[in-house]
DRENPAMI-507417 format. One record per residue: x, y, z of N, C-alpha, C in turn; residue number from 1. Coordinates in Angstrom, 1 decimal. Last residue first. Layout:
% residues N
{mido {X Y Z} {X Y Z} {X Y Z} NUM}
...
//
This chain:
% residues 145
{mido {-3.4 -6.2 -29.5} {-3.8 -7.6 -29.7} {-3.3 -8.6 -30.4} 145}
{mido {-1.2 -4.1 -28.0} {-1.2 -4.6 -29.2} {-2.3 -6.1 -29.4} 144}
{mido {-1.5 -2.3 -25.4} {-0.3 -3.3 -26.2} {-1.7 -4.0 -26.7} 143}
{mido {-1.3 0.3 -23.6} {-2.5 -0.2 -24.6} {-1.5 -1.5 -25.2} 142}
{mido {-1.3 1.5 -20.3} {-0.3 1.0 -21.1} {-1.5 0.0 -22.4} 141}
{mido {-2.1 4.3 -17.9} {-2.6 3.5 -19.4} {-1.8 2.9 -20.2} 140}
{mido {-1.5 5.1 -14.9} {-1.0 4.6 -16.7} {-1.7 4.0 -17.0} 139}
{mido {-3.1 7.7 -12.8} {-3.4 6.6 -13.6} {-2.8 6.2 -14.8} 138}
{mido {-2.0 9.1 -9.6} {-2.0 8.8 -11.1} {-2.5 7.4 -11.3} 137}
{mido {-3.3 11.2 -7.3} {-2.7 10.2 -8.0} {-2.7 10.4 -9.2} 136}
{mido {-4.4 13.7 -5.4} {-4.8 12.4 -5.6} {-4.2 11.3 -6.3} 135}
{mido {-2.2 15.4 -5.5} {-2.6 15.1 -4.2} {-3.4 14.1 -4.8} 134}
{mido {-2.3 16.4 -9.0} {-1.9 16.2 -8.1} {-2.7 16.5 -6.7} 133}
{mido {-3.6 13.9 -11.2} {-4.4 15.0 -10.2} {-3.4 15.2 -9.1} 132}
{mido {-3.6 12.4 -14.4} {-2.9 12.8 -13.1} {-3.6 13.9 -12.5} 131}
{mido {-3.1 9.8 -16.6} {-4.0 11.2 -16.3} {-3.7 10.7 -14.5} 130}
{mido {-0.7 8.9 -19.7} {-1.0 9.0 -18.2} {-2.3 9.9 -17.5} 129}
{mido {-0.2 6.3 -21.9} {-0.5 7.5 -21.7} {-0.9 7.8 -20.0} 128}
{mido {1.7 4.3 -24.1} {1.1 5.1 -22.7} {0.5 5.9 -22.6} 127}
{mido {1.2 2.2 -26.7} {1.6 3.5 -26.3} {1.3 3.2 -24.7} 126}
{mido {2.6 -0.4 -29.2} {1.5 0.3 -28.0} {1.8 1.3 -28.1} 125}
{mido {4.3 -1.7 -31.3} {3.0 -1.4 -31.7} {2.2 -0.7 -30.8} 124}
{mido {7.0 -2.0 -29.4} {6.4 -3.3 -29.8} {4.6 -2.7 -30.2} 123}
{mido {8.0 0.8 -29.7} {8.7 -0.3 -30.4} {7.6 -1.7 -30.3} 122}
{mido {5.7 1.8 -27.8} {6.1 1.8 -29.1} {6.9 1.1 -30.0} 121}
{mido {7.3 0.3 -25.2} {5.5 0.4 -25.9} {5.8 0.5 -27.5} 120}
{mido {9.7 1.3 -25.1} {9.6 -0.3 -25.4} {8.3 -0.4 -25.8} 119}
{mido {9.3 4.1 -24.9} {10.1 3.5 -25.9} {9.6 1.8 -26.2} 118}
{mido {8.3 4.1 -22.9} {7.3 4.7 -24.0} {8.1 4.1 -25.0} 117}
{mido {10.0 3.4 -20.7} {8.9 2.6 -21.0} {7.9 2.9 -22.1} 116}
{mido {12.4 5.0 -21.1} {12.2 3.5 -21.5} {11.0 3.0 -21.8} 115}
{mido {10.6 7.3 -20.3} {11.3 7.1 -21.1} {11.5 5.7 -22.0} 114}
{mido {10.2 6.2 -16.8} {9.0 6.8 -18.2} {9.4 6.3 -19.6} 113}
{mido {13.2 5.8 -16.3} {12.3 5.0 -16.8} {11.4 4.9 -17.7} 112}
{mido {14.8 8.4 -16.4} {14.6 7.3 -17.6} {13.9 6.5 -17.7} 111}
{mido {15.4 9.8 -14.2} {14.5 10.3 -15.2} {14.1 9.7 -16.6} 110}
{mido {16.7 8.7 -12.3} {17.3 9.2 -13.2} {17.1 10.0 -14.3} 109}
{mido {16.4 9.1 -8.2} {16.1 8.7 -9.9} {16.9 9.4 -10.7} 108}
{mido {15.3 10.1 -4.9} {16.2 9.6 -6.2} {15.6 9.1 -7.6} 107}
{mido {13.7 13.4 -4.8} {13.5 11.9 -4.9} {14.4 11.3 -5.8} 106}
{mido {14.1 15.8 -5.1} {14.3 15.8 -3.7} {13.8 13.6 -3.3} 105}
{mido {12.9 16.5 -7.5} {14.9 16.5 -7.3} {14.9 15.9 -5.9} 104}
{mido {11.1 16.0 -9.8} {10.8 16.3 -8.1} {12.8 15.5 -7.7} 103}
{mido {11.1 15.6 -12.4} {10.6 16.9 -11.9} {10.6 16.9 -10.0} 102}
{mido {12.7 15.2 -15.1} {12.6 14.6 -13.8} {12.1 15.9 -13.0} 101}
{mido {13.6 13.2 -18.0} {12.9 14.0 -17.0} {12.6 13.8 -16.0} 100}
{mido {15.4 11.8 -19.5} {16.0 12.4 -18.6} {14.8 13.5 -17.8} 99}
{mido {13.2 11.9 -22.3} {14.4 11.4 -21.8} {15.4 12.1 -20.6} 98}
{mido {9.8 12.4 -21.7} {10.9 12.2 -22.3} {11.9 12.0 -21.4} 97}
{mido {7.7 11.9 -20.2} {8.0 10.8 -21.2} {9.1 10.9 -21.8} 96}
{mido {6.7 14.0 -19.3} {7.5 13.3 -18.7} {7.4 12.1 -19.0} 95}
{mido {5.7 16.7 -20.4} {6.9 16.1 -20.6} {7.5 15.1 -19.7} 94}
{mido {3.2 16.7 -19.4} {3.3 17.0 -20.8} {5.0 16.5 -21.4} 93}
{mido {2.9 16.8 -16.9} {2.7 15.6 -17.7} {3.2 15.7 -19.3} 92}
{mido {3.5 19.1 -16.1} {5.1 17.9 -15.7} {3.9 16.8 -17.1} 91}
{mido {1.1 20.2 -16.1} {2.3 21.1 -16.9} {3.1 20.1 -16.8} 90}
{mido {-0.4 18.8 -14.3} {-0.6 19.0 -15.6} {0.4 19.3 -16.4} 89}
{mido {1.7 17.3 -11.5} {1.1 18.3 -11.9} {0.4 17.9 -14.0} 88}
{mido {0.8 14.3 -10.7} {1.9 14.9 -11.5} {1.0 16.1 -11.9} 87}
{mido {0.7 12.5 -7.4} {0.3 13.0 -8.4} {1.1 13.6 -9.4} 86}
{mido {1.3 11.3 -5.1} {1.7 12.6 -5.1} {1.0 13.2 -6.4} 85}
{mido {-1.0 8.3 -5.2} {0.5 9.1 -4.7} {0.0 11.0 -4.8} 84}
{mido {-3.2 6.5 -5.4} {-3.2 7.5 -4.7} {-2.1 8.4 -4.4} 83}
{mido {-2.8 4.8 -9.1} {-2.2 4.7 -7.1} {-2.8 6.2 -6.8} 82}
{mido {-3.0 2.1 -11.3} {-3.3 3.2 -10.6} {-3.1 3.8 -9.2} 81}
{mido {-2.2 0.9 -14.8} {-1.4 0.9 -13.3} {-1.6 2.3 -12.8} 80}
{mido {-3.7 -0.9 -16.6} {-3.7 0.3 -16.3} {-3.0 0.1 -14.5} 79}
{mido {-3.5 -2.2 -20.3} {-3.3 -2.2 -18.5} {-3.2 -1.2 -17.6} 78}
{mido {-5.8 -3.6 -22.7} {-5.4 -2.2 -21.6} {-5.0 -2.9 -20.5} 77}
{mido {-5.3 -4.8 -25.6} {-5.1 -5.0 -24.3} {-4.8 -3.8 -23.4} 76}
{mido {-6.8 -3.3 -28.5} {-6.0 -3.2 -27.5} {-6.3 -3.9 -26.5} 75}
{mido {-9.0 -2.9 -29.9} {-8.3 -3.9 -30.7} {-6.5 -3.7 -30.0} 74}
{mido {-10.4 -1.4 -27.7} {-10.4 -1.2 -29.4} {-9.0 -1.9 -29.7} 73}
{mido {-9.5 -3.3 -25.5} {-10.0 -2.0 -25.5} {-9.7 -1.5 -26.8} 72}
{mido {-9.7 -5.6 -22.6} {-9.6 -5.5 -23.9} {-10.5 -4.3 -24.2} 71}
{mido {-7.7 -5.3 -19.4} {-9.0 -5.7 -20.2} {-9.3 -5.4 -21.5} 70}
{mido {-6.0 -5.0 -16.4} {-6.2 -5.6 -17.7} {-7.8 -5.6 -18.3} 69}
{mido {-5.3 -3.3 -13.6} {-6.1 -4.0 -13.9} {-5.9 -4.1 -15.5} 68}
{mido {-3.7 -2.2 -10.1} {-3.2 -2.9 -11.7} {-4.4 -3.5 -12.4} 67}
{mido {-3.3 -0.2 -7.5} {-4.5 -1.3 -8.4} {-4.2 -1.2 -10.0} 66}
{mido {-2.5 1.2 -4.6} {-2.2 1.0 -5.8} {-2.9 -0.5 -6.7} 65}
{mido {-2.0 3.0 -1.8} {-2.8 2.2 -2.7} {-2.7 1.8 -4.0} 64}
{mido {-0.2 3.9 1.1} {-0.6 3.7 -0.6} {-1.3 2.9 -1.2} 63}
{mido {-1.9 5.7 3.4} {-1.3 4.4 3.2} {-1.3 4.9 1.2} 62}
{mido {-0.7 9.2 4.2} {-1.5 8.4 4.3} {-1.2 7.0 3.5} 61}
{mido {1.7 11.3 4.0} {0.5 11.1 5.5} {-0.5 10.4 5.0} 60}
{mido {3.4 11.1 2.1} {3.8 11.1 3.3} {2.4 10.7 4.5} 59}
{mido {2.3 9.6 -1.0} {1.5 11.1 0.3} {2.5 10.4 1.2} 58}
{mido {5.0 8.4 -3.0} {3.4 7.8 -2.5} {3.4 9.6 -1.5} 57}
{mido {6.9 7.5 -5.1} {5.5 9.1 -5.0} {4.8 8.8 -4.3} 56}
{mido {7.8 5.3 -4.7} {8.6 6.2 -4.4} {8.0 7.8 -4.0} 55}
{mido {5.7 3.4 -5.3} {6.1 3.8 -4.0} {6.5 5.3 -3.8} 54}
{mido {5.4 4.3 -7.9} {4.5 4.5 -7.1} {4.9 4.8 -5.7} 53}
{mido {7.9 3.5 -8.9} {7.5 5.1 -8.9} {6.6 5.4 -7.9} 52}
{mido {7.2 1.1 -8.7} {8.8 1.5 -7.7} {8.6 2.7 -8.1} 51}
{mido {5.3 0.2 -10.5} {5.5 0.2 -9.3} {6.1 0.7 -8.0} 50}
{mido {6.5 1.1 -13.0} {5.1 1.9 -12.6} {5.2 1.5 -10.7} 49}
{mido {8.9 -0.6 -12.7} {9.5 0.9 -12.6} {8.0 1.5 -12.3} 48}
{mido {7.7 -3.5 -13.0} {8.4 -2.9 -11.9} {8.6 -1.3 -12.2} 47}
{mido {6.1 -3.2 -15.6} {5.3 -2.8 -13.9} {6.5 -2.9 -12.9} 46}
{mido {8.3 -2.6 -16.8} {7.1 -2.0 -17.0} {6.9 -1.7 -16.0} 45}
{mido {10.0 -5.3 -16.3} {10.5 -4.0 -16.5} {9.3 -2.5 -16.2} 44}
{mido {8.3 -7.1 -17.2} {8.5 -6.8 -16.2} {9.3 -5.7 -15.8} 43}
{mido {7.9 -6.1 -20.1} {6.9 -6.2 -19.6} {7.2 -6.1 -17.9} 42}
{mido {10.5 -6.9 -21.4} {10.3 -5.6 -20.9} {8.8 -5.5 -20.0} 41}
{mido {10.6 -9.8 -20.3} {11.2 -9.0 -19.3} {11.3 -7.9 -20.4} 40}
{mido {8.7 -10.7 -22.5} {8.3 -11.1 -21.0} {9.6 -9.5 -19.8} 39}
{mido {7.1 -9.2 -25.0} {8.4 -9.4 -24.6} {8.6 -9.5 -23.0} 38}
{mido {4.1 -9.7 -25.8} {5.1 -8.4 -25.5} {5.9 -9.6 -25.1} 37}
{mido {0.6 -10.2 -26.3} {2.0 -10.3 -26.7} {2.7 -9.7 -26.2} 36}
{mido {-1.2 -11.1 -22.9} {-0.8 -10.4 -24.3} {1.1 -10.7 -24.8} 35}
{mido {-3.5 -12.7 -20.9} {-2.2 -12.8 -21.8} {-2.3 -11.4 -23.0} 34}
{mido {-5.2 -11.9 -19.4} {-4.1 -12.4 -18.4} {-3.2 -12.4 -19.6} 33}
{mido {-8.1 -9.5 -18.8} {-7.0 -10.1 -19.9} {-5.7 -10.6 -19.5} 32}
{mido {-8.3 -8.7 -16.1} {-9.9 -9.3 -17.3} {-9.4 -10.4 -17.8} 31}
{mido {-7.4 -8.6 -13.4} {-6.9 -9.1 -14.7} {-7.6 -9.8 -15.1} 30}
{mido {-6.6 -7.1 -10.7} {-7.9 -7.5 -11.8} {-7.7 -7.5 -13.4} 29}
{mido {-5.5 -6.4 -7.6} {-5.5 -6.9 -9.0} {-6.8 -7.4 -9.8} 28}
{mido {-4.0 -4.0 -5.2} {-5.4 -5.0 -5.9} {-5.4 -5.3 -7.3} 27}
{mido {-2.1 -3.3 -2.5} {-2.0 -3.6 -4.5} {-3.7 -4.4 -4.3} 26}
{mido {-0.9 -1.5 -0.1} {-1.9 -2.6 -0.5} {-2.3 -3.1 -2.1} 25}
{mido {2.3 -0.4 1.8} {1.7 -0.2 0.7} {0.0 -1.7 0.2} 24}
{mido {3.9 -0.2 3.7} {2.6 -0.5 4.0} {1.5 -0.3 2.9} 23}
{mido {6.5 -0.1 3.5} {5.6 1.1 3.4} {4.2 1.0 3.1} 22}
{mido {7.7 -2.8 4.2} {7.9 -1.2 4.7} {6.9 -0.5 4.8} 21}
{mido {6.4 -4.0 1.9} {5.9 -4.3 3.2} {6.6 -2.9 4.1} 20}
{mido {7.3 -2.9 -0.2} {5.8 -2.9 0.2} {5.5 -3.5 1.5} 19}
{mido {10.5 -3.1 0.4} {9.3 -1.7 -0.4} {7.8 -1.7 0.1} 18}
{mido {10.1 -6.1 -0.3} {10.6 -5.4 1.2} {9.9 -3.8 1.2} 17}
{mido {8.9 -6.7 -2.8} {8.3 -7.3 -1.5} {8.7 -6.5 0.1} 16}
{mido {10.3 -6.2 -5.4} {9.4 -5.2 -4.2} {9.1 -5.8 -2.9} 15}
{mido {10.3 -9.2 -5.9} {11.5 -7.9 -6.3} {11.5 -7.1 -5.0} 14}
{mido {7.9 -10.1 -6.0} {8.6 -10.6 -4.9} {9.8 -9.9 -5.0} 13}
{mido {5.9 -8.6 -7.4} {6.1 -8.4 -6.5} {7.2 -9.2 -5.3} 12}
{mido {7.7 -9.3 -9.8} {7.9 -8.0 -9.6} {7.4 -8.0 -8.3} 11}
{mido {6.0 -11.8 -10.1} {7.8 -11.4 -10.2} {8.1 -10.2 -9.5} 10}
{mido {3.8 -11.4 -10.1} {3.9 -11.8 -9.0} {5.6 -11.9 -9.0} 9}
{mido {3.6 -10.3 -12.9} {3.0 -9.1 -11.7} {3.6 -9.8 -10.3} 8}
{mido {4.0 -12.3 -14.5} {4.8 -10.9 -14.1} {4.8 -10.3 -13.4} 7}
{mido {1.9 -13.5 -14.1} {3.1 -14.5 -13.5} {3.8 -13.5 -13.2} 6}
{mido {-0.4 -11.6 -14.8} {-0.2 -12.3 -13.4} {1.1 -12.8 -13.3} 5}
{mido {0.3 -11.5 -17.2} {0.4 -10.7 -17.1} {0.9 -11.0 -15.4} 4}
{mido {2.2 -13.8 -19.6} {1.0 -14.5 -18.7} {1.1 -13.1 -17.6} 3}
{mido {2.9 -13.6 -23.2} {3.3 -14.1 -21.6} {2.4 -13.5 -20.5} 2}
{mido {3.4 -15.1 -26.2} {2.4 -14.7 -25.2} {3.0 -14.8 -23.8} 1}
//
């Protein structure tokens, strides 16, 4: 079992310079503080949902971004949400796979996503994402009761 909060506060001292730069605000609400998973893929997780966020955040207004837990048909939901750039519809449909990458003019490799459906799956979850571009995105990460 590892403790969602202790991760979340790892990751934020990783980021700490990222979010203070870019004046980024996080809000937390963690129904469900423990689930099973594997402590550093778990931080793995919310650091890369994180460090996308930033990286996608609107040029002309602050970021926002809100992490919340809570139990959901015989799932722990976490859901990592932000006001960024958004993902068109047509990009959502592939950007779970390997090496995707749809905005060239932002570093990366196109593997996180990737990784991160991989380590879901391998430990019994999934992801899934809903996106508006100019408004944001919302992950859905479901792990396993």
């Amino acid at each position: 079992m590892v403790n969602i909060e202790e991760v979340f506060k790892e990751v934020l001292s990783m980021l700490r310079e990222e979010i203070r730069n870019d004046n980024v605000t996080i809000e937390i609400d963690f129904g469900v503080r423990q689930i099973k998973f594997p402590r550093k893929n778990l931080r793995s997780i919310i650091y890369n949902l994180l460090g996308n966020a930033i990286k996608y955040k609107k040029e002309d207004s602050n970021l926002e971004i809100t992490l919340q837990s809570r139990s959901e048909d015989h799932y722990v939901l976490l859901e990592v949400k932000d006001n960024g750039i958004g993902i068109s519809t047509e990009d959502q449909k592939s950007i779970f796979e390997k090496s995707a990458r749809f905005n060239k003019n932002i570093e990366g490799t196109g593997m996180g996503l990737y990784i991160i459906k991989s380590m879901m799956e391998n430990n019994g979850g999934l992801i899934e994402v809903e996106s508006t571009p100019g408004k944001g995105s919302n992950f859905k990460l479901y792990f396993r009761e």
